[in-house]
C-alpha positions as a printed NumPy array, in Angstrom:
array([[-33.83 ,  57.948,  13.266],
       [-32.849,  55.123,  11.084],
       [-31.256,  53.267,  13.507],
       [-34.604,  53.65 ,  15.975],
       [-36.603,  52.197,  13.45 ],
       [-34.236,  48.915,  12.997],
       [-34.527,  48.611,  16.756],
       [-38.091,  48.422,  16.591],
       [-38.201,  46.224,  13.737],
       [-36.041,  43.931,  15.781],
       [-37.783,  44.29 ,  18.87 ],
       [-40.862,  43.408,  16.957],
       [-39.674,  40.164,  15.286],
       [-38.096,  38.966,  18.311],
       [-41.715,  39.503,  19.901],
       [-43.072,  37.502,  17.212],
       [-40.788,  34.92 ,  17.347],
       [-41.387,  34.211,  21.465],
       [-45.264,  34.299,  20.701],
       [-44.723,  31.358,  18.297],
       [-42.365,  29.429,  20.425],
       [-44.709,  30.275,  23.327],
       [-47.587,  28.798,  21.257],
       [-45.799,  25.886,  20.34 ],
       [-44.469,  25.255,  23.637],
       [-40.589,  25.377,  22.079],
       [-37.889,  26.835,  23.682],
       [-36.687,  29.665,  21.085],
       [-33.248,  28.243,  21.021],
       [-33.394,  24.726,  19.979],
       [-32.31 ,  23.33 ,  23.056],
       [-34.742,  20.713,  22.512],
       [-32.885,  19.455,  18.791],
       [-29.842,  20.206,  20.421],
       [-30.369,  17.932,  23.374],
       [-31.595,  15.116,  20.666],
       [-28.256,  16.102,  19.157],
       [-26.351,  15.251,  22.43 ],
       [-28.182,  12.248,  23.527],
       [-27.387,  10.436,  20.325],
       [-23.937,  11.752,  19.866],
       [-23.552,  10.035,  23.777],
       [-25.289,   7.179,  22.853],
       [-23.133,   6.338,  19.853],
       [-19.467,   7.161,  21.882],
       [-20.47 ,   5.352,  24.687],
       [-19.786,   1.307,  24.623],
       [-22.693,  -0.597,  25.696],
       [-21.15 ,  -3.785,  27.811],
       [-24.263,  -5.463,  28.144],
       [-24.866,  -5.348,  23.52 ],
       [-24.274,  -9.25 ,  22.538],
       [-21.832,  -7.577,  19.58 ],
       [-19.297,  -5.771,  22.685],
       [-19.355,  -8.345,  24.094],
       [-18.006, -10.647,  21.207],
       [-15.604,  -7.855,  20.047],
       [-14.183,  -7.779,  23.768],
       [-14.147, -11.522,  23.72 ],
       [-12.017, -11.85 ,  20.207],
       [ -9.405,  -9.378,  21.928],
       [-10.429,  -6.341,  19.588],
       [-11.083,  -2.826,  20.011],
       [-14.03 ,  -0.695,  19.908],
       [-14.44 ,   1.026,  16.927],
       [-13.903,   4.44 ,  19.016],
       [-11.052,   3.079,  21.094],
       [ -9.676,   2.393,  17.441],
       [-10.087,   6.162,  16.474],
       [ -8.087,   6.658,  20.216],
       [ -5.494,   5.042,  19.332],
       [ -4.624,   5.932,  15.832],
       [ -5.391,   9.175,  15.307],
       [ -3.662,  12.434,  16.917],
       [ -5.139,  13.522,  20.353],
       [ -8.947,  15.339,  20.183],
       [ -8.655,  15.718,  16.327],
       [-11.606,  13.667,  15.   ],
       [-14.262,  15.291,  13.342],
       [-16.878,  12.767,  12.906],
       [-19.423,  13.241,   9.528],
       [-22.771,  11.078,   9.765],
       [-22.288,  11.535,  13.837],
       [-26.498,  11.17 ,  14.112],
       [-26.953,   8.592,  11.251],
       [-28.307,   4.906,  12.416],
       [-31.587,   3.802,  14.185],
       [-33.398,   5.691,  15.965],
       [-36.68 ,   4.801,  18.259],
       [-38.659,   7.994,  18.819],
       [-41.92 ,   8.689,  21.667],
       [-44.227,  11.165,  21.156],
       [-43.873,  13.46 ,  24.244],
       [-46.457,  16.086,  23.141],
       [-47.575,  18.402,  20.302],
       [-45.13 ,  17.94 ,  17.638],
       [-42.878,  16.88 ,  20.397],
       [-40.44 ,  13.718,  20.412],
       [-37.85 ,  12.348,  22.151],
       [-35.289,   9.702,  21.098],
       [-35.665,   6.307,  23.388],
       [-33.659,   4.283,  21.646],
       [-30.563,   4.349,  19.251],
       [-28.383,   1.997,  16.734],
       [-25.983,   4.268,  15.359],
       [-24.255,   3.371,  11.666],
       [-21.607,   0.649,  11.858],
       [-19.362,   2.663,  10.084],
       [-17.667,   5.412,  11.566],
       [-16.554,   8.61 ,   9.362],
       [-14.284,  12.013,   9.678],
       [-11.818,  13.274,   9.534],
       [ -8.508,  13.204,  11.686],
       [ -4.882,  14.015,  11.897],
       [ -1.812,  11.757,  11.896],
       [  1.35 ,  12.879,  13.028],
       [ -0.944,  16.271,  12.336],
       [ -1.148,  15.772,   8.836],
       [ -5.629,  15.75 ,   7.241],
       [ -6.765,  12.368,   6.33 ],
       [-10.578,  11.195,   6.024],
       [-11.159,   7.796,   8.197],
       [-13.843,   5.301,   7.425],
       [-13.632,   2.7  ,  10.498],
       [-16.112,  -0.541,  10.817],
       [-17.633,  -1.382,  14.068],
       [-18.438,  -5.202,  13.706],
       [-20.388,  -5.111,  17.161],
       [-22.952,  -3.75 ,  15.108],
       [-24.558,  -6.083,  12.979],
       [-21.091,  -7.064,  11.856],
       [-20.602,  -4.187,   9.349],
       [-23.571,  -5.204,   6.751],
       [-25.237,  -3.343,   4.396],
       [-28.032,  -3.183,   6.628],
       [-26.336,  -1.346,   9.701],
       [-26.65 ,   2.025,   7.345],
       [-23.048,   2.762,   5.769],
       [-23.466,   2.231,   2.262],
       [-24.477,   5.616,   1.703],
       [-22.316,   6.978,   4.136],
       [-19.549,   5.234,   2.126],
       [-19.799,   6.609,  -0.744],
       [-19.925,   9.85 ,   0.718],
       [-16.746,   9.815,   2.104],
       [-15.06 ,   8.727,  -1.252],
       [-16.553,  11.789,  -2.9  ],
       [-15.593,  13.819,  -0.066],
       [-11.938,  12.192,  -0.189],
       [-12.018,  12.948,  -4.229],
       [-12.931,  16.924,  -3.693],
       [-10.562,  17.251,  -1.067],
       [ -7.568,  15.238,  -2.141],
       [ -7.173,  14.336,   1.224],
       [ -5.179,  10.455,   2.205],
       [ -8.22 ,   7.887,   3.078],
       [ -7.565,   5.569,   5.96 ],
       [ -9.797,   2.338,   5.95 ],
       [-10.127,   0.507,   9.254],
       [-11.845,  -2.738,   7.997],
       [-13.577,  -4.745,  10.187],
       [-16.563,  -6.927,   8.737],
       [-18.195,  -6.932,   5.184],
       [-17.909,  -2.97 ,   4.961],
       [-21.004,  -2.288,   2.959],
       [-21.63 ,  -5.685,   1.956],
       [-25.303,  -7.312,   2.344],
       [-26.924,  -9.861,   4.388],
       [-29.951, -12.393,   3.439],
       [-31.903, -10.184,   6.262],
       [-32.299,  -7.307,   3.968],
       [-34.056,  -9.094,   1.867],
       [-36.8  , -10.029,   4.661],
       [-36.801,  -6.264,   5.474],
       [-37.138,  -4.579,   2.175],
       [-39.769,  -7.644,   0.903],
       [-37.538,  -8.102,  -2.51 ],
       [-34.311,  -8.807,  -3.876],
       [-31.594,  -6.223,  -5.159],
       [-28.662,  -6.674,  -7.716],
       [-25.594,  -6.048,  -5.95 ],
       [-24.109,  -2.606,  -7.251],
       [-20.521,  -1.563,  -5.827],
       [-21.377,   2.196,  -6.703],
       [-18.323,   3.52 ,  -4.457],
       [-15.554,   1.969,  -6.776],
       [-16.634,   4.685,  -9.338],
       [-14.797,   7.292,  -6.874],
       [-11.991,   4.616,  -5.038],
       [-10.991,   3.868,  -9.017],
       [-10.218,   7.795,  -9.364],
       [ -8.721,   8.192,  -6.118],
       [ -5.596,   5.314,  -7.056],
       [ -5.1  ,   6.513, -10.057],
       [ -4.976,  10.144,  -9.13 ],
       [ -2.845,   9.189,  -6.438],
       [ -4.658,   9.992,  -3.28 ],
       [ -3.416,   7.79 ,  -0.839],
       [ -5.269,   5.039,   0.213],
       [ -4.637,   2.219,   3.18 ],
       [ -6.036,   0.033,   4.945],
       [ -5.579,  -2.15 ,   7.809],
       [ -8.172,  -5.821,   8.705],
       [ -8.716,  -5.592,  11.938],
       [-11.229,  -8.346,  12.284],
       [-12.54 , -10.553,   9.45 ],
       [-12.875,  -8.932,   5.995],
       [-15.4  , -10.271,   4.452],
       [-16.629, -10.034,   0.714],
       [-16.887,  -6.172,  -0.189],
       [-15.155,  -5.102,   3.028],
       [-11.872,  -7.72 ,   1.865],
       [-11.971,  -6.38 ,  -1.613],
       [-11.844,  -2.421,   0.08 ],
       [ -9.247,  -3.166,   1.878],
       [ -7.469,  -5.098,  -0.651],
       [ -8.135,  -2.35 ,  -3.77 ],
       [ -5.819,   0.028,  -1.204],
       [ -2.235,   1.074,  -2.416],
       [ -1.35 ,  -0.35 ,   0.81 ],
       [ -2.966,  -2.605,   3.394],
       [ -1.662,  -4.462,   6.481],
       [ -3.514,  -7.195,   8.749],
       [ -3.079,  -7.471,  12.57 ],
       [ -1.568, -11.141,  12.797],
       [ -3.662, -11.992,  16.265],
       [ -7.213, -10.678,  15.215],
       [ -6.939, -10.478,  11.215],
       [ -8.366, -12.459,   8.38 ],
       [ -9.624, -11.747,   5.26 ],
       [-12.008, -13.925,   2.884],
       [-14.798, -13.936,  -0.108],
       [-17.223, -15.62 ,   1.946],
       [-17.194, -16.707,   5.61 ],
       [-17.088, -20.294,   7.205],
       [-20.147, -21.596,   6.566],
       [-21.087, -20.069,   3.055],
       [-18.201, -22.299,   2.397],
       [-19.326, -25.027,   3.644],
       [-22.491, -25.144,   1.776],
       [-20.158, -24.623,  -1.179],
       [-17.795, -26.352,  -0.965],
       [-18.174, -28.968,   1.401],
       [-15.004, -27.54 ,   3.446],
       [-16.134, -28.217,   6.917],
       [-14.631, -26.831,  10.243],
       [-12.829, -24.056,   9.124],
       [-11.445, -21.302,  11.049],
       [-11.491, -17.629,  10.372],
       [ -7.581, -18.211,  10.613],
       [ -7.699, -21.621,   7.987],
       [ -9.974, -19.589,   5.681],
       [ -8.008, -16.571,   5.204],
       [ -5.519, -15.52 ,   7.951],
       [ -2.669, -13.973,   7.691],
       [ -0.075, -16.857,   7.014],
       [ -2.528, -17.003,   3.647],
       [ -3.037, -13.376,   2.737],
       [  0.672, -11.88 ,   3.908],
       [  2.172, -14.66 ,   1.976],
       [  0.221, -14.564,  -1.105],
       [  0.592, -10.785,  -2.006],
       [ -3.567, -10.551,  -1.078],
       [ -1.948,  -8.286,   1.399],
       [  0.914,  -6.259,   1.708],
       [  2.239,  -6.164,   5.002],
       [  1.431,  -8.321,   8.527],
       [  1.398,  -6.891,  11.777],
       [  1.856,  -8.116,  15.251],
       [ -1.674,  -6.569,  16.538],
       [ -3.708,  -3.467,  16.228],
       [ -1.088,  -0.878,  17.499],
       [  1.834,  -2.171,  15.038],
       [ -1.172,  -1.876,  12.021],
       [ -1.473,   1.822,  13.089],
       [  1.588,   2.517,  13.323],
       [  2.585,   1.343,   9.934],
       [ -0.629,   3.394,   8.404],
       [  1.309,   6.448,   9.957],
       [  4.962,   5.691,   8.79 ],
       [  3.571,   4.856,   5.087],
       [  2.047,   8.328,   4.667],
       [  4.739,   9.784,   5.723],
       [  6.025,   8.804,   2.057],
       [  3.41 ,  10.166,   0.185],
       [  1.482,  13.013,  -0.938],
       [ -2.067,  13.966,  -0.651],
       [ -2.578,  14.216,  -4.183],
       [ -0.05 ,  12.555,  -6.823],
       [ -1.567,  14.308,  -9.504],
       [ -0.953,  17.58 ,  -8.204],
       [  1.504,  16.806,  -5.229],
       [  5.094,  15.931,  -4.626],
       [  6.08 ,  13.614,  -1.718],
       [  6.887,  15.243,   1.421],
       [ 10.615,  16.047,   2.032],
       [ 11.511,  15.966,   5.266],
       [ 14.459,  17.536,   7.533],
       [ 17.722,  14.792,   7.035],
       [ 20.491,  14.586,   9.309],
       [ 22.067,  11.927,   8.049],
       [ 25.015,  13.598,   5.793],
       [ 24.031,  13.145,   1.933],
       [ 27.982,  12.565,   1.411],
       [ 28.238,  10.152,   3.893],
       [ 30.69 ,   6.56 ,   2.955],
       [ 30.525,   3.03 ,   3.932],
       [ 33.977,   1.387,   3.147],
       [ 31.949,  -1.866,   4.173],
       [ 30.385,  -2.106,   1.281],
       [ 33.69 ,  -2.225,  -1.295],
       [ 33.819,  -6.432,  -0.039],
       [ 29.663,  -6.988,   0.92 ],
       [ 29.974,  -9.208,  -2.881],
       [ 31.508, -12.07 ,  -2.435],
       [ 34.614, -12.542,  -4.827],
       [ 33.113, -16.004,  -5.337],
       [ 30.547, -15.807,  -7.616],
       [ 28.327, -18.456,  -6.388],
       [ 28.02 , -17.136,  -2.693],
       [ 25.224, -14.69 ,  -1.808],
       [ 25.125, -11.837,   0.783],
       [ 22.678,  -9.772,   2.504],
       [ 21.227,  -6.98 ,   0.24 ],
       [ 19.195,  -5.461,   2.964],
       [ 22.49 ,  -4.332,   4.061],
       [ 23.224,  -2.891,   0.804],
       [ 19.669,  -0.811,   0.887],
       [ 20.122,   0.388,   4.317],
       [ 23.34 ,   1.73 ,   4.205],
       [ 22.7  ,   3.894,   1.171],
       [ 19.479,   5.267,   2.183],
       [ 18.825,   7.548,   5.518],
       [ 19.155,   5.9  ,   8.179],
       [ 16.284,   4.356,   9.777],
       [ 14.183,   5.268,   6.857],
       [ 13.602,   2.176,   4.73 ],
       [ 10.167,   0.487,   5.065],
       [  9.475,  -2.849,   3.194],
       [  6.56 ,  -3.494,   1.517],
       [  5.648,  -7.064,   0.864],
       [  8.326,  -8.771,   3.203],
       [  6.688, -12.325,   3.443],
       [  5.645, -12.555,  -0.716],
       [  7.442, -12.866,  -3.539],
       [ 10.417, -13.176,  -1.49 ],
       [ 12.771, -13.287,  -4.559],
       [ 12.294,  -9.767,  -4.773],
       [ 12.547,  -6.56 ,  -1.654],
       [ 10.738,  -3.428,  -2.84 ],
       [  9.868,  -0.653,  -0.347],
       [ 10.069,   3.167,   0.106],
       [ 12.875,   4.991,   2.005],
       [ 14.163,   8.575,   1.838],
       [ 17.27 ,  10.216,   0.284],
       [ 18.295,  13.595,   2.092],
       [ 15.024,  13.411,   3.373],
       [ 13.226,  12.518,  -0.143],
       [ 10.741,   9.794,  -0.178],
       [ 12.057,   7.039,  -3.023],
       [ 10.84 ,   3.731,  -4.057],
       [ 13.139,   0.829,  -3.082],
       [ 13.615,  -2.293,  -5.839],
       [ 16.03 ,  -4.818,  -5.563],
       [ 16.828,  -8.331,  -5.952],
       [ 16.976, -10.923,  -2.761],
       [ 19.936, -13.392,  -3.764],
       [ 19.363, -15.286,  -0.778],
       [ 16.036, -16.921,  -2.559],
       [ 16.316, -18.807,  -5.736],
       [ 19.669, -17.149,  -6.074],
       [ 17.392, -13.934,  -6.093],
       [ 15.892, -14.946,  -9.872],
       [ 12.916, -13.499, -10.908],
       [  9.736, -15.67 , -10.239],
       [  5.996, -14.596, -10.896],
       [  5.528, -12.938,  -7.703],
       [  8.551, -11.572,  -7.187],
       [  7.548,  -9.68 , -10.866],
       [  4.027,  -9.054,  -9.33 ],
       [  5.312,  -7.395,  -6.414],
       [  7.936,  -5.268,  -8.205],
       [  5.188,  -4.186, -10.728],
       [  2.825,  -2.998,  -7.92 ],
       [  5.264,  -0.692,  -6.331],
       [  6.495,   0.732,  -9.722],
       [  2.484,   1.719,  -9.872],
       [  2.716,   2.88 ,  -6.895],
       [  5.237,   5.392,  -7.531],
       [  4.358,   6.227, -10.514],
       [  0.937,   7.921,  -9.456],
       [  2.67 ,   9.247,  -6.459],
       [  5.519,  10.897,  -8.065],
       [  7.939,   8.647,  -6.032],
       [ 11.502,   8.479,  -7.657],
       [ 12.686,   4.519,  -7.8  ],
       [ 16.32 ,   3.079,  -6.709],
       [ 17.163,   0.198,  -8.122],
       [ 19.95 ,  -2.124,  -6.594],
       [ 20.711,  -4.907,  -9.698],
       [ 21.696,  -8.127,  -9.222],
       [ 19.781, -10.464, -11.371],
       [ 20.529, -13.807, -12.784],
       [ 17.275, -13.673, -15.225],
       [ 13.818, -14.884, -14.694],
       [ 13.237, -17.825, -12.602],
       [ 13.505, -21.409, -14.669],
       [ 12.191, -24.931, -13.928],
       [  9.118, -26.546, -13.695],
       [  7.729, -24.777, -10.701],
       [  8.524, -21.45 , -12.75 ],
       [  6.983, -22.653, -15.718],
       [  3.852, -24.21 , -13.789],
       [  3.79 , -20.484, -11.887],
       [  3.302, -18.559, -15.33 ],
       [  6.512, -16.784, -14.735],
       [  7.153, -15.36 , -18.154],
       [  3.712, -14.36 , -17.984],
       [  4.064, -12.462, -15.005],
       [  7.42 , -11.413, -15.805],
       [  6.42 ,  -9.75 , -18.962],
       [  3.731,  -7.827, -17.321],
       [  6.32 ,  -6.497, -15.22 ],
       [  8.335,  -5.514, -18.439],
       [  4.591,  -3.813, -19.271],
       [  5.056,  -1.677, -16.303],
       [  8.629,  -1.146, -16.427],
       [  7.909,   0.523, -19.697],
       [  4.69 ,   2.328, -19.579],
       [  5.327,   4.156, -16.524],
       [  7.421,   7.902, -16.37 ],
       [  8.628,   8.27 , -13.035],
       [ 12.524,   8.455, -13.032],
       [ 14.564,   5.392, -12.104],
       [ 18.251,   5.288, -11.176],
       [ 20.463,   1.59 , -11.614],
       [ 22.989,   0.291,  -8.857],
       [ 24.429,  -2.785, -10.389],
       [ 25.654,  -4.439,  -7.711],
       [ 26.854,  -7.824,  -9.658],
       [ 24.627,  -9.64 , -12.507],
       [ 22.249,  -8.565, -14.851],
       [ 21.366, -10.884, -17.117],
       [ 18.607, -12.158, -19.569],
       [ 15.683, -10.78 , -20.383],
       [ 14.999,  -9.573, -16.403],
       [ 18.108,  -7.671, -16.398],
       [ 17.608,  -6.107, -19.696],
       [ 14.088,  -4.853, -18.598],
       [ 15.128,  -3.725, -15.448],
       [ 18.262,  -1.815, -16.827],
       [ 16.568,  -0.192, -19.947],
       [ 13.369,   1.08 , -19.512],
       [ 14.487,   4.307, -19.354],
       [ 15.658,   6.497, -22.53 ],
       [ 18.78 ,   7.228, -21.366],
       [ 19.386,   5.101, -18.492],
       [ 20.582,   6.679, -15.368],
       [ 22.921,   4.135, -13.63 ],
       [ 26.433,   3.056, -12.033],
       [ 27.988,  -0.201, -11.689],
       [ 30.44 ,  -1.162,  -8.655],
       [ 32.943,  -2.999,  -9.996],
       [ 31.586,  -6.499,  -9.222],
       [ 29.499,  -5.998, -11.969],
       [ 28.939,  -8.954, -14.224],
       [ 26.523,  -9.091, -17.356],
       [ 25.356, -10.514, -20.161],
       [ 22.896, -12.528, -22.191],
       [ 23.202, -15.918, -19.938],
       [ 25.449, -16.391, -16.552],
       [ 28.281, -18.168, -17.35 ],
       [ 26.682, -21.704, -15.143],
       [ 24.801, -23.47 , -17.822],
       [ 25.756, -20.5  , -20.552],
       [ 29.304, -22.023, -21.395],
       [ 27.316, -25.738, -21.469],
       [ 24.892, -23.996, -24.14 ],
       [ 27.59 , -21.946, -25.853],
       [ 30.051, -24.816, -26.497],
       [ 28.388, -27.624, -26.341],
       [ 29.942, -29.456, -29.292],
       [ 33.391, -28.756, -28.339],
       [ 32.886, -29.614, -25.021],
       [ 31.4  , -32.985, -26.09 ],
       [ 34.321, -33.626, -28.733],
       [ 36.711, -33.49 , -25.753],
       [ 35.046, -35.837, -23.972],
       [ 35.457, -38.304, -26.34 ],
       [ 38.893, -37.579, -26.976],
       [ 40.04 , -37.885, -23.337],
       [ 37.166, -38.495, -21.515],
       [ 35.27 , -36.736, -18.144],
       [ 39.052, -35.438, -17.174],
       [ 39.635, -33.984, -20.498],
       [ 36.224, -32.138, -20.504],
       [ 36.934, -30.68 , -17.789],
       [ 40.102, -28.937, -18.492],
       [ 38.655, -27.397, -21.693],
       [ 35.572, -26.277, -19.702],
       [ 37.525, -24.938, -17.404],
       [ 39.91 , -23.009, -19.977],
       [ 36.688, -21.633, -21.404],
       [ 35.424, -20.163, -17.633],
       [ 39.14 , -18.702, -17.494],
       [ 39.026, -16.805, -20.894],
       [ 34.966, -15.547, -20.185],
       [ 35.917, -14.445, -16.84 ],
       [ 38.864, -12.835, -17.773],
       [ 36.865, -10.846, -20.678],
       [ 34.01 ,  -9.912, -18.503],
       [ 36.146,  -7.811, -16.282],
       [ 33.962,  -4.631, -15.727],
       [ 36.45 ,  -2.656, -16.987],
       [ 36.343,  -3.817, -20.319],
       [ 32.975,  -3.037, -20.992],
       [ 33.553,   0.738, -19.541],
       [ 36.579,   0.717, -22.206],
       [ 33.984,   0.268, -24.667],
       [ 30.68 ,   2.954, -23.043],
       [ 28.791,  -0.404, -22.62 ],
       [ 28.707,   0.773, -19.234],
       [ 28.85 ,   4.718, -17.989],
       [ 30.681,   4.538, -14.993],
       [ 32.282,   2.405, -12.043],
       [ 31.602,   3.895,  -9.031],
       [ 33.519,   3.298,  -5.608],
       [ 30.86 ,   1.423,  -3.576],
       [ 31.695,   3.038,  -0.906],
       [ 30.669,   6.204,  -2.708],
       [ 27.141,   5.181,  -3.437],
       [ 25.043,   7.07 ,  -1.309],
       [ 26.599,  10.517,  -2.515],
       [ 25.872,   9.593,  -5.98 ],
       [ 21.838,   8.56 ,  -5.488],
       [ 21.57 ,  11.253,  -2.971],
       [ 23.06 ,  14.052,  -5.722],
       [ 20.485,  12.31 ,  -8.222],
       [ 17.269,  12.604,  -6.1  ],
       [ 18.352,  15.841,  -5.441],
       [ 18.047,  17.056,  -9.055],
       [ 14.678,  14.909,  -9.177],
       [ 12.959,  16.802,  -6.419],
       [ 14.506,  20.387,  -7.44 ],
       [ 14.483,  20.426, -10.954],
       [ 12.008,  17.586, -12.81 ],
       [  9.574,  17.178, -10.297],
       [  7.949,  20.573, -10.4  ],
       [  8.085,  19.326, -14.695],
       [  6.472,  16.056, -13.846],
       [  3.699,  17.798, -11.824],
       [  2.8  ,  20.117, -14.587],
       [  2.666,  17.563, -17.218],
       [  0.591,  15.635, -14.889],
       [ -1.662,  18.589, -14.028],
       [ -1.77 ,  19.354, -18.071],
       [ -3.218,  15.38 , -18.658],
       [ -0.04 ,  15.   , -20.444],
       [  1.311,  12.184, -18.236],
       [ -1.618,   9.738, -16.69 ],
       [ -0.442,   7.236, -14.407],
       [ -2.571,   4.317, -13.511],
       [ -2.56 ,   2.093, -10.631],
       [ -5.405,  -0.32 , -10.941]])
């Protein structure tokens, strides 16, 4: 009986429900918001050829926003949020009836998507629409997806292409007043650094105002060489400024300015290069520093394996340089090392690379510019990846070889000691474990920082190793400079010279490596060849035994890294 009497209930309400549909001449399943629902979704993944804004994105040698989402993301797994919002023009077809007749979706695309099949959330401009202003209905959209991105602790990959939420002087005419210019979303992108949820970005277009400082607030951003350029304000609000006529998107802010400068981090040939480096850099990192280690991944590259090559890669004379690059990519899997930063602050290489499959930070010194001395952007760009692994959890390997900071009246005019000391800032307020190759010199104040930031240091020294408080050019000049002048009067240039070069005998002789071992001033000289069995055994330990600590601490509020 019970059951009878549901039926009837049932039977009832359904009864009532086709009466009302009936009377309101609405089909009882929705098909009418439903086919609203498909007609916009169309409308917005369809290109329109004959829109002024195609037409121009076509002509600058761009992709579509959705060809974009094509290319970079894994096959069918975009799942757009905001898929209806934009403009819509709606006719009045009957009672309480409407159809839409015309559509402007949002210039901003969002969703999520896979890479290499791993969540992210994607925000992606399309600058044939309106050219990515305020007014093209993202803002709110924006922020949405940097809440989302903070509740989740999912990567966020930025595709910027225009002023990304940034207003034009026709908003004004359309909203009849003036509004102070908020940047609300940087409340959540602020949280997301420092928490270590990865953000990048790639400019795909010009990056203008808010959308270049998006892009550029990333932990990582690249630029597509033949489409990409990046400025506060465009061509001719600098002309009215500043009188600058003429200039190019490219003369403005291109990326022979921003890849050289440290603006941004990386340059890449064209769009599919800047994807592809958005996929190899997460493959580094985790979704969520604060909660996450980085991703270890399968190795078969032998953690024991030797390179007898590098037992003569230094020179024997001191004053000759070599390539370090080398040096990195021998020790580290193979094929793993990405650079970060290649065309700025060139006297320094810092990048991330793997260790039996376990993502490290890469710092070393480039010899081959200014004798690979520390200038201020060489100690910018080492600080910013020592952030970066710090709120990602990323161990760092450090090859050595360091004269000191950079000296001279360029250095001095640069505000290296400045910038040098902020990198001592970093060197010392950030936790995440650091292991020392000295390859050869470490010296000064630079090599003192770099060495001893952590308490105990964790290091080896090949047995080129050469340190102290000055190199021995210039520091023998300093150290005996009345003695050496006494000769000189005694028996002239000639005479000078022989003491001088007495005095390089006996340093050299008592800097042997050795001696300082003798003496603990060093822990241990390690076969070169050896090298990559030692930082491999080392970053094993890190991932199996202190990591699971560091996350813990971190999860407790004990440790709180900070990127920006």
């Amino acid at each position: 009986m019970p059951d009878e009497k549901n039926t009837s209930k049932n039977s009832r309400a359904t009864k009532r429900l086709r009466q009302v549909s009936n009377h309101l001449n609405l089909p009882p399943d929705y098909a009418d918001v439903r086919a609203h629902i498909s007609t916009l979704k169309s409308v917005a993944a369809t290109p329109d050829p004959s829109r002024r804004g195609y037409i121009r994105q076509k002509q600058a040698g761009k992709l579509w926003v959705r060809e974009r989402l094509e290319h970079l993301l894994d096959a069918n797994s975009f799942e757009e949020i905001g898929s209806l919002s934009g403009k819509v023009t709606w006719e009045k077809t009957g009672p309480i009836r409407e159809k839409p007749v015309s559509f402007t979706p949002s210039n901003n695309v969002q969703g999520f998507g896979k890479l290499r099949g791993r969540k992210i959330l994607l925000t992606a401009d399309d600058f044939s629409l309106r050219g990515g202003h305020a007014d093209g209905s993202l803002t709110a959209k924006t922020i949405h997806g940097e809440k989302l991105a903070l509740a989740l602790k999912v990567p966020v990959v930025k595709l910027v292409d225009g002023s990304s939420g940034g207003g034009s002087v026709t908003t004004i005419r359309k909203e009849g007043w003036s509004y102070l210019p908020y940047v609300p979303m940087f409340h959540q992108v602020i949280r997301q650094l420092n928490e270590g949820i990865p953000n990048v970005g790639a400019v795909l277009g010009p990056a203008i105002g808010l959308g270049a400082a998006r892009v550029t607030t990333c932990h990582f951003s690249v630029m597509a060489a033949d489409v990409g350029s990046l400025f506060n304000a465009g061509p001719e609000v600098v002309k009215g400024a500043t009188f600058e006529e003429e200039l190019s998107f490219q003369d403005l802010g291109g990326p022979m300015i921003h890849c050289t400068n440290g603006t941004i981090d990386n340059m890449a040939a064209n769009e599919a290069e800047c994807f592809e480096q958005l996929r190899t850099v997460l493959t580094y990192l985790p979704n969520c520093g604060r909660y996450n280690p980085p991703p270890v991944t399968p190795c078969d590259d032998p953690e024991d394996r030797e390179d007898e090559a590098l037992r003569s890669i230094i020179p024997r004379k001191q004053t000759r340089m070599y390539n370090p690059w080398t040096i990195i990519r021998s020790v580290v899997d193979r094929d793993s090392f990405f650079e970060i930063g290649a065309l700025w602050g060139r006297t320094a290489i810092s990048g991330l690379a793997r260790l039996g499959g376990r993502p490290v930070g890469v710092i070393s010194l480039n010899c081959e510019v200014n004798s690979g001395a520390l200038d201020a952007s060489g100690s910018q760009k080492l600080a910013r990846l020592l952030k970066l692994c710090d709120v990602m959890n990323l161990p760092v390997l450090q090859f050595i070889d360091v004269p000191g900071y950079a000296i001279g009246t360029v250095a001095e005019r640069t505000a290296t000691m400045r910038w040098g000391i902020e990198l001592a800032k970093t060197y010392f307020s950030t936790t995440t474990p650091i292991f020392n190759v000295i390859t050869r010199r470490a010296y000064g104040v630079a090599g003192g920082v770099m060495l001893g930031a952590r308490d105990p240091v964790v290091q080896v020294a090949w047995p080129s190793g050469q340190w102290g408080s000055l190199p021995l050019e210039g520091g023998i000049e300093v150290g005996h400079r009345h003695e050496l002048r006494e000769a000189e009067q005694q028996g002239g240039v000639w005479k000078k010279k022989e003491r001088y070069d007495e005095l390089e005998e006996e340093y050299r002789r008592l800097m042997n490596p050795v001696r300082t071992a003798n003496a603990f001033g060093v822990e241990e000289i390690i076969d070169p060849k050896d090298t990559r069995g030692v930082v491999c055994s080392w970053a094993r330990h890190i991932y199996e035994v202190l990591m699971p600590i560091r996350l813990a601490e971190r999860a407790a509020g004990r440790i709180v890294p900070v990127f920006s």
